[in-house]
C-alpha positions as CSV (number, residue, x, y, z in Angstrom):
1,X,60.0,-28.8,62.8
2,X,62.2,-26.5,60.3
3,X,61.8,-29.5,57.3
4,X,58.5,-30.0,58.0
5,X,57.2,-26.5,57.7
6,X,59.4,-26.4,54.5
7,X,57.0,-29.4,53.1
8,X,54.0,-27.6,54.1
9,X,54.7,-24.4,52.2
10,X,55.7,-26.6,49.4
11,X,52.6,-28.3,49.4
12,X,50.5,-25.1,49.7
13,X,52.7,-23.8,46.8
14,X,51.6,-26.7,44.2
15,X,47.9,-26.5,45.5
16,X,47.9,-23.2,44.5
17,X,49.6,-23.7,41.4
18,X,47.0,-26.7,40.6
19,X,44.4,-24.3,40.9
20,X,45.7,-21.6,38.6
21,X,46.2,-24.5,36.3
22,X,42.8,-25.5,36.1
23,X,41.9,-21.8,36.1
24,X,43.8,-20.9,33.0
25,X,42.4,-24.2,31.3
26,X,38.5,-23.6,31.4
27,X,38.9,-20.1,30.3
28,X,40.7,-21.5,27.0
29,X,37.7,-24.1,26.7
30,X,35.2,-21.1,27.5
31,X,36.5,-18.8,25.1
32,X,35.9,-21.0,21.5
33,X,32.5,-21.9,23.1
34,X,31.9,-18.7,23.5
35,X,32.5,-17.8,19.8
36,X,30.6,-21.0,18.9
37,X,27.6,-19.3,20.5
38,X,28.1,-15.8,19.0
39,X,28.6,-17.8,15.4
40,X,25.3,-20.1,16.2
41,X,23.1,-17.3,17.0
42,X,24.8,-14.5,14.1
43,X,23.9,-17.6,11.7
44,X,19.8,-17.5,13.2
45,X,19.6,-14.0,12.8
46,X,20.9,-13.8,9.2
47,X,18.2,-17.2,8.3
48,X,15.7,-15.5,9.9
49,X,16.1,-12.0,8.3
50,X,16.1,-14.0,4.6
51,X,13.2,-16.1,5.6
52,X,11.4,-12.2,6.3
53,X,12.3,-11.2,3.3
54,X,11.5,-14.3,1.1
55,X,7.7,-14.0,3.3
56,X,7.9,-10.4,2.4
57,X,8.8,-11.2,-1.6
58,X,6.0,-14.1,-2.0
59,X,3.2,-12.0,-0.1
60,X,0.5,-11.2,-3.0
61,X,0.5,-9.7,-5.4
62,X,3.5,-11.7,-6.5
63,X,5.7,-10.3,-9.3
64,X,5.3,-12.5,-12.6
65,X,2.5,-13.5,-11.5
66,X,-0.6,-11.6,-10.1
67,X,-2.4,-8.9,-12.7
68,X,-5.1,-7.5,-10.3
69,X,-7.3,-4.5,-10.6
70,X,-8.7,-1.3,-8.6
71,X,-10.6,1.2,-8.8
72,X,-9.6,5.0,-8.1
73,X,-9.8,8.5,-8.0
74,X,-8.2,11.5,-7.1
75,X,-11.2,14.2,-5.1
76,X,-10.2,17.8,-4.9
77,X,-12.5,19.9,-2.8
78,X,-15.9,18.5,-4.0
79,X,-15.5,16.7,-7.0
80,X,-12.9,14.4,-9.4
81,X,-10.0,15.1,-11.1
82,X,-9.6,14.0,-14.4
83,X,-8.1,10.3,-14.3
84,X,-3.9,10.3,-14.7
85,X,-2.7,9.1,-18.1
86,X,-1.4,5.9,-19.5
87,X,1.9,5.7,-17.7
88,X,4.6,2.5,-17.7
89,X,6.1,2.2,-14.2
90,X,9.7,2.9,-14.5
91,X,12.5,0.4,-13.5
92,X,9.9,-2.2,-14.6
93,X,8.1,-1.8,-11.4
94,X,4.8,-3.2,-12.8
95,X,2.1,-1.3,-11.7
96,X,0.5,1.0,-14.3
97,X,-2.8,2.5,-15.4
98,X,-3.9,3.0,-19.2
99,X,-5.5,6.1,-18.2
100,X,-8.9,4.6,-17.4
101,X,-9.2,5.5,-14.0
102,X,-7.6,1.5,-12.8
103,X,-4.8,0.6,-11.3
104,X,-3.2,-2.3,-12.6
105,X,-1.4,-4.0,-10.5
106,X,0.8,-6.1,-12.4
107,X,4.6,-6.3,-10.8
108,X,7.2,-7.0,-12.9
109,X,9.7,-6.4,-9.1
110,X,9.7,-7.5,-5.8
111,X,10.3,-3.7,-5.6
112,X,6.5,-3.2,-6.2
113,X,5.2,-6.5,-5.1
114,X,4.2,-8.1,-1.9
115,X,4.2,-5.7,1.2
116,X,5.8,-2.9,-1.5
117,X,2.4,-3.4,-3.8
118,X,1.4,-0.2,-1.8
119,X,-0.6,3.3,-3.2
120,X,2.5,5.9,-2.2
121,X,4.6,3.7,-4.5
122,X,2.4,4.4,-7.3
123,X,2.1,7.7,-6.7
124,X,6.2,7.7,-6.8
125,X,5.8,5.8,-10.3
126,X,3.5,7.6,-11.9
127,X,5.1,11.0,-10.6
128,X,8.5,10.3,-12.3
129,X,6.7,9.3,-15.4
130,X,4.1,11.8,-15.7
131,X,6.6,14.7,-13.9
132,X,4.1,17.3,-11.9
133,X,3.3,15.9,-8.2
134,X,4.6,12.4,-7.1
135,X,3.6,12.4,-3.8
136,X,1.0,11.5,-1.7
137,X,2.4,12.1,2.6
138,X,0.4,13.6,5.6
139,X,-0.1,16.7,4.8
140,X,0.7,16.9,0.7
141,X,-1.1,15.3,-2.1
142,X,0.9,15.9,-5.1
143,X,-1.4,14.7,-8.0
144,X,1.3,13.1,-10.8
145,X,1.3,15.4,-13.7
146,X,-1.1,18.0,-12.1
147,X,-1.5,20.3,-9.2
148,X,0.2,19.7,-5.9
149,X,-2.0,20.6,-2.8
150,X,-0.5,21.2,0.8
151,X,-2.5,21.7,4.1
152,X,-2.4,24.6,5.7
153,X,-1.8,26.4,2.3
154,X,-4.4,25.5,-0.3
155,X,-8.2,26.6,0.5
156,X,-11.6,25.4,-1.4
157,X,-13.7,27.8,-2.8
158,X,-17.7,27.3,-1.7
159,X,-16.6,24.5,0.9
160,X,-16.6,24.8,4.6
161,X,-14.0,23.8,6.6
162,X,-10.2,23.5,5.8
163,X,-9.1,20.5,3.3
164,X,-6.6,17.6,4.5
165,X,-5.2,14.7,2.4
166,X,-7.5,11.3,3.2
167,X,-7.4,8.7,1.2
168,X,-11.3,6.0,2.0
169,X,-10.8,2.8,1.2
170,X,-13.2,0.2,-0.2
171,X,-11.9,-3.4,0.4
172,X,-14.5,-4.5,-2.6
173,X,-15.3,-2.7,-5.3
174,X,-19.3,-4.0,-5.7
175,X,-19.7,-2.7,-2.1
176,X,-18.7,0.7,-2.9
177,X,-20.8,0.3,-6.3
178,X,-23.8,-0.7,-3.6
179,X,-23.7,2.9,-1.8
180,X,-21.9,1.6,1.5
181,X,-19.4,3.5,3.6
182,X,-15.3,2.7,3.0
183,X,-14.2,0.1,5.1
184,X,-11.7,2.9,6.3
185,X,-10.1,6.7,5.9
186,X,-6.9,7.2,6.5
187,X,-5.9,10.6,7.1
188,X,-2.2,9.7,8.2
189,X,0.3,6.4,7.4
190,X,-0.9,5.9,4.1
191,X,2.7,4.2,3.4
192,X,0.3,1.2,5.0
193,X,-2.4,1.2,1.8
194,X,-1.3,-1.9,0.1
195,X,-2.9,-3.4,-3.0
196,X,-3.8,-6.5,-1.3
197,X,-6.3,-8.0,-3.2
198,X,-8.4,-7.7,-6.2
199,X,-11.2,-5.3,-6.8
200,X,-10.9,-2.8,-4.5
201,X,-11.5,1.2,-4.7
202,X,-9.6,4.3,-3.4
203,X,-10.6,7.8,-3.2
204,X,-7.4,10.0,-3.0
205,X,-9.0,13.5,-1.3
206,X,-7.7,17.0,-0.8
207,X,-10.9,17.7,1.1
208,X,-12.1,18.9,4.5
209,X,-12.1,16.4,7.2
210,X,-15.4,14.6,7.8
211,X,-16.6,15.3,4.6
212,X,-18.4,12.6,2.3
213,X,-16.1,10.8,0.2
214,X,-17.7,9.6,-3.0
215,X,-16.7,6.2,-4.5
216,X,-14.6,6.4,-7.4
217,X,-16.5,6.6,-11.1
218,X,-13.9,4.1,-12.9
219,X,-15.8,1.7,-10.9
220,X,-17.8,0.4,-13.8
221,X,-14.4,-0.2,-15.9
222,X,-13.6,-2.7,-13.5
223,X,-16.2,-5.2,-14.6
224,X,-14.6,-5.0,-18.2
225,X,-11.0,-6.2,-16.9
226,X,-12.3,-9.2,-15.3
227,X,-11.6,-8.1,-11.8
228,X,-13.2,-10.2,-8.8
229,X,-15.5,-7.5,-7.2
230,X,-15.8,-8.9,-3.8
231,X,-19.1,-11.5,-4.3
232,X,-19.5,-14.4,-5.4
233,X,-22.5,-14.5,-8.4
234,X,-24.2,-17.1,-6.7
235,X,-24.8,-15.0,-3.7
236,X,-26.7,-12.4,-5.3
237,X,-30.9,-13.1,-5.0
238,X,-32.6,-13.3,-8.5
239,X,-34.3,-10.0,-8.0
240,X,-31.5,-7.8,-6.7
241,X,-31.3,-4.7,-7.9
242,X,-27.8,-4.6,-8.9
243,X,-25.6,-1.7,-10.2
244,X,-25.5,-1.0,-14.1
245,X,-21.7,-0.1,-13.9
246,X,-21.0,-3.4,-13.1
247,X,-22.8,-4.3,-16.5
248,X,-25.8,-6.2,-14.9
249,X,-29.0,-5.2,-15.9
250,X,-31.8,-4.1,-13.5
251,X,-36.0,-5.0,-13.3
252,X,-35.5,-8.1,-15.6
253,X,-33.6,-6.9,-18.6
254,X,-31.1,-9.1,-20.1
255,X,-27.1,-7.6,-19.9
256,X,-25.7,-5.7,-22.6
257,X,-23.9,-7.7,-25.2
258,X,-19.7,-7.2,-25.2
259,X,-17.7,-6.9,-21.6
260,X,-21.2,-6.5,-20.2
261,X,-20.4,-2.5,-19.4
262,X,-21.4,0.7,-20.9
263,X,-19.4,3.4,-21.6
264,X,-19.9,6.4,-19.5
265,X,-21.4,8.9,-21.5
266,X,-19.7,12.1,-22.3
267,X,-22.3,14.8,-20.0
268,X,-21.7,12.5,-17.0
269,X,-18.1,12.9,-16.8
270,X,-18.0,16.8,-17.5
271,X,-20.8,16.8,-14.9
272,X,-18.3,14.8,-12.2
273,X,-15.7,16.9,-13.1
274,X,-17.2,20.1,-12.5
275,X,-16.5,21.7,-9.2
276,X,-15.3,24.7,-7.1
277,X,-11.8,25.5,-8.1
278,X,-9.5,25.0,-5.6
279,X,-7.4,27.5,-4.4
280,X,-3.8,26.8,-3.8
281,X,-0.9,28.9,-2.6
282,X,0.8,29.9,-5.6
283,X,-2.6,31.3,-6.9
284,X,-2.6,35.5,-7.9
285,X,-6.0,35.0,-5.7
């Protein structure tokens, strides 16, 4: 009985043993899959995150490659500004205006094209070129090379109600040359204003909320660029009335020879520049 107990234990003892074995050898097969995992799905992330940003890079307008043109304006109170001056992005960002009232959206920089083809990041541009404001946020509109005006601080003279920064947005240009509402105001997030097409319009406002934003008056320079306004010419009936600033002629008459637009006259653009002065903080008033 003594000798066979013995064998039992022994038996019990290299069971036991077996099972540690085999224990001990699918944790070591385990482990490197394990890591084979981690290394698989570290490798998708990393494809994935360039894929986003080659998506992000070849989104229009592309750099190199895309010259498009809008329309804007900067609205203080109850009238324009006068348009910013020829500026060259820095860091060859691109995107520029020659001081007629366009932007030119022309990257040179995946910096400035694609998802980063946006209206802050012109503002930015044109601020550190021009010096003055460079900022356009919630609550600040910081005109480049002019005033800066904050809410809560700066007041209109002769205008009811209390002035925020709004920016109305025309997704084509010939509809806001037609009299027709902005396709949307933004009075927050305008980080998410790209330039994501051709021939479109902003009006950049220091004004009170609700208050009728007027399409920009560089629209008629955007005919002499070339700049797809948003219809097709075929569309339009024969006896339209059609805008003059888009240098097409109204009850009959044949367009005006050149780029097909007239040059604003002098009176207009004092009379669109003329307003209640705004009254900012800094003021002796």
């Amino acid at each position: 009985m003594g000798k066979a107990s013995s064998n039992k234990k022994v038996a019990r003892a290299a069971k036991a043993g077996g099972g540690r074995a085999r224990a001990a050898g699918e944790r070591n097969i385990l482990f490197p899959v394990a890591l084979a995992v981690v290394a698989l799905l570290g490798t998708i992330l990393v494809v994935y995150a360039r894929g986003e940003r080659t998506a992000e890079a070849l989104e229009a307008p592309l750099a190199f490659e895309d010259h498009w043109h809008s329309a804007y304006g900067i609205y203080v109170c109850d009238s324009f500004v006068p348009d910013l001056p020829e500026f060259t992005a820095p860091q060859n960002g691109g995107n520029h205006t020659h001081g007629d009232g366009l932007i030119h959206v022309h990257p040179f920089s995946t910096s400035r094209s694609g998802e980063n083809a946006t209206l802050v990041n012109w503002f930015a541009d044109a601020g550190a070129t021009l010096g003055g404001g460079d900022e356009l946020s919630n609550d600040r509109l910081g005109v480049p090379g002019g005033e800066t005006y904050v809410e809560g601080d700066d007041s209109c003279d002769d205008v009811d109600g209390d002035p925020i920064v709004q920016v109305a947005v025309w997704d084509s240009a010939f509809a806001a040359s037609e009299g027709e509402d902005p396709d949307r105001i933004l009075t927050e997030d305008f980080g998410s204003i790209r330039f994501s097409d051709d021939g479109m319009a902003y009006t950049i406002a220091f004004a009170p909320e609700g208050a009728e934003l007027p399409a920009p008056p560089s629209l008629a320079g955007l005919a002499g660029v070339g700049s797809d306004l948003g219809v097709d010419p075929e569309d339009i009936p024969d006896d339209a009335e059609l805008d003059e600033d888009f240098g097409e002629a109204t009850d009959g008459a044949e367009p005006t020879d050149g780029d097909g637009t007239e040059e604003t006259p002098e009176e207009d653009v004092d009379e669109s520049t003329t307003s209640s002065t705004p009254t900012t903080a800094d003021d002796d008033s």
